[in-house]
Backbone as numpy.savetxt, mean C-alpha at the origin, in Angstrom:
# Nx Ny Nz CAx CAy CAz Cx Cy Cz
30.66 -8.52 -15.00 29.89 -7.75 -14.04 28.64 -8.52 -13.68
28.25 -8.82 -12.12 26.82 -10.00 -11.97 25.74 -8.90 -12.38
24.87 -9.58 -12.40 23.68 -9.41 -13.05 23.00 -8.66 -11.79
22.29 -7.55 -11.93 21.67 -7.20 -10.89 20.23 -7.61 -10.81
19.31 -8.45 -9.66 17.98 -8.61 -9.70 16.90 -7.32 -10.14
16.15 -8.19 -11.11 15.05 -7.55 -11.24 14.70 -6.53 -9.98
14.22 -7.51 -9.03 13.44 -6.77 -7.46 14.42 -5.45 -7.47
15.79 -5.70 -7.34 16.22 -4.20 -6.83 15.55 -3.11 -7.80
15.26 -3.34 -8.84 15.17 -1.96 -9.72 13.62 -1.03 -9.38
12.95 -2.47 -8.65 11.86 -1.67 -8.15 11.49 -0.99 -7.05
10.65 -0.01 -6.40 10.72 0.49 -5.44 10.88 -0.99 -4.50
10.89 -0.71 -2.81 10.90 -1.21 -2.15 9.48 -1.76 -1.80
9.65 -2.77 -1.21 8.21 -3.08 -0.91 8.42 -2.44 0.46
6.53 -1.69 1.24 6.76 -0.91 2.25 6.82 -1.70 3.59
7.73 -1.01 4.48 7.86 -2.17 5.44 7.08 -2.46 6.17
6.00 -1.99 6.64 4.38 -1.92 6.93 3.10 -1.51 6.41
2.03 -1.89 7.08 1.11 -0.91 6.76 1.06 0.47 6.42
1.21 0.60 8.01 1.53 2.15 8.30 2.55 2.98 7.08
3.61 2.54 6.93 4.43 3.28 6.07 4.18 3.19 4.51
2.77 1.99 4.18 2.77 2.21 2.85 1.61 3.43 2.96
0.85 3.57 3.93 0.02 4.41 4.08 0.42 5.84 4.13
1.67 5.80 5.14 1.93 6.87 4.43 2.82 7.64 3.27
3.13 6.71 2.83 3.80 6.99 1.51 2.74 7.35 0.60
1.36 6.57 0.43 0.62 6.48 -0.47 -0.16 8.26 -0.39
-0.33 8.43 1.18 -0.68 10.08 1.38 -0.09 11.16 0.95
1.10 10.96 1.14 2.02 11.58 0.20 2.15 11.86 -0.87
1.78 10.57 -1.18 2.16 10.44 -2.95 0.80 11.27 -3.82
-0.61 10.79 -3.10 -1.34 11.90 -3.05 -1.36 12.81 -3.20
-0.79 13.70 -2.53 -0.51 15.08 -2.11 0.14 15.98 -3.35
1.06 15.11 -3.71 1.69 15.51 -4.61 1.46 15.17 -6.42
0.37 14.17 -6.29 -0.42 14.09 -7.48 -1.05 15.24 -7.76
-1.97 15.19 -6.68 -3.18 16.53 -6.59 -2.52 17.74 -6.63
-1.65 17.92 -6.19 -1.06 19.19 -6.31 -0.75 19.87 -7.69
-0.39 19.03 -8.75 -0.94 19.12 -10.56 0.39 19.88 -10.85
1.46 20.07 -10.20 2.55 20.08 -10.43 3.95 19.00 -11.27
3.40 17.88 -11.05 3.86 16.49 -11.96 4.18 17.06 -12.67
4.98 16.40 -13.80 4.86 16.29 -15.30 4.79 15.02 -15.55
3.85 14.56 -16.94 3.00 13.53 -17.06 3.73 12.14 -16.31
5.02 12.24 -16.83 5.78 10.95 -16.96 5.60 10.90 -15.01
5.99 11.39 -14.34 6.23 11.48 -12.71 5.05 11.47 -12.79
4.11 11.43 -12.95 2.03 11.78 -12.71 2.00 9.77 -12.89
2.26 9.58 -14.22 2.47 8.35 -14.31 3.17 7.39 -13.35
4.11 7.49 -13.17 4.68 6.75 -12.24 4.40 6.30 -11.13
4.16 8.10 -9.92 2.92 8.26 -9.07 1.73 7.07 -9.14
0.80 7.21 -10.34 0.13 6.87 -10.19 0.10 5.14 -9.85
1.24 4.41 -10.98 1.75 3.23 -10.77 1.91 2.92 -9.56
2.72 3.91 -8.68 3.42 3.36 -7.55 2.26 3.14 -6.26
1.52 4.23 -6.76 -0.22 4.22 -5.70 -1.12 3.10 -6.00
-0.70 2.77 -6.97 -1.71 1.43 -7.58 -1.02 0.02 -6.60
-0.19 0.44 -6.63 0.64 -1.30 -5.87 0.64 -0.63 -4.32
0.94 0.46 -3.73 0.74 0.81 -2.41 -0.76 -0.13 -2.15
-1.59 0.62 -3.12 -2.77 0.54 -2.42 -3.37 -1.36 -2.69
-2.57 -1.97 -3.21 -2.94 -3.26 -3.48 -2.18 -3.87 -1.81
-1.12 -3.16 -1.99 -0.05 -3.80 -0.53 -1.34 -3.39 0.89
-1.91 -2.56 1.32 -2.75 -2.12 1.86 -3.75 -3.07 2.15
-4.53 -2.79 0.94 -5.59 -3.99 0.97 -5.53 -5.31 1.47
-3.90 -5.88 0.71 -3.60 -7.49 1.13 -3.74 -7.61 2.91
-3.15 -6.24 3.38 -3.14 -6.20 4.99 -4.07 -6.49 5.60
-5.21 -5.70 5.16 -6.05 -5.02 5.76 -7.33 -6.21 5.80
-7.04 -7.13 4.17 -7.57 -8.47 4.36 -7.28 -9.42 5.07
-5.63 -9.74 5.53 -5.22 -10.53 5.92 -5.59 -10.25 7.59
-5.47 -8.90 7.85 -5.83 -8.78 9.43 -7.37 -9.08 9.67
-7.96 -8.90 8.53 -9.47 -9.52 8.64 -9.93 -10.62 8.88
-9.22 -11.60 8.12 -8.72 -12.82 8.39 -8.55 -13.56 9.72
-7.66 -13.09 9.95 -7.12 -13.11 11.37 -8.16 -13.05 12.53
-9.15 -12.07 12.12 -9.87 -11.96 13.60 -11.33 -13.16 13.45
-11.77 -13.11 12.10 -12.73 -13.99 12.17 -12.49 -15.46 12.81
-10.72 -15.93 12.46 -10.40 -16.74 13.44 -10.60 -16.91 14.48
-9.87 -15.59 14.95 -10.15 -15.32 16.77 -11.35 -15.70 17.03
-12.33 -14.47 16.44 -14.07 -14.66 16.46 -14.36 -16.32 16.28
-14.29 -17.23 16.35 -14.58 -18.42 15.56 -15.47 -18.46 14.22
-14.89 -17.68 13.41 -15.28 -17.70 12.30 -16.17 -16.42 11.73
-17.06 -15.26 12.96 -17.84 -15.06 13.00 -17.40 -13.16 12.98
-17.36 -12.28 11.58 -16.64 -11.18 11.89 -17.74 -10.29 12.50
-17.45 -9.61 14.06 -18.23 -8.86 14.22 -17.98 -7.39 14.09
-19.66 -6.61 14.42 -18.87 -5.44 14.10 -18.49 -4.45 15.08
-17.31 -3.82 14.43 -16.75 -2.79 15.45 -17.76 -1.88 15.97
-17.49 -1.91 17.60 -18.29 -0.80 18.46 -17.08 -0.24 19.26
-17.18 0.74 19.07 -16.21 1.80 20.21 -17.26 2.19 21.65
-16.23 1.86 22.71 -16.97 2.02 24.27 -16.85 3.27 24.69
């Protein structure tokens, strides 16, 4: 029988921003809600810990991105 990869056994990585965001709201929702039992509270919490790392990497990398644009220089957001 082949060996199944590690990666499959873990959740998926999210296919965007957006969808780790909202998974992570979710997952929220249902923390706070104090309905869990520990082990699922745990898990939850695991799985919000790497959402919210996947997030961040974005949210840096799009940061990234613009100081480029900017030549180097991040300015700050003004809404017109």
């Amino acid at each position: 029988m082949p060996k199944v990869p590690a990666a499959s056994a873990d959740p998926a990585a999210p296919a965007s921003y957006e969808a780790a965001l909202e998974e992570l709201e979710q997952l929220v929702a249902r923390i706070e809600s104090g309905q869990l039992p520990l082990e699922q509270l745990l898990a939850g919490y695991q799985r919000g810990a790497t959402l919210l790392a996947f997030c961040r990497e974005r949210l840096d990398a799009v940061e990234n991105q613009i100081k480029v644009l900017d030549a180097g220089v991040l300015k700050a957001w003004t809404q017109a």
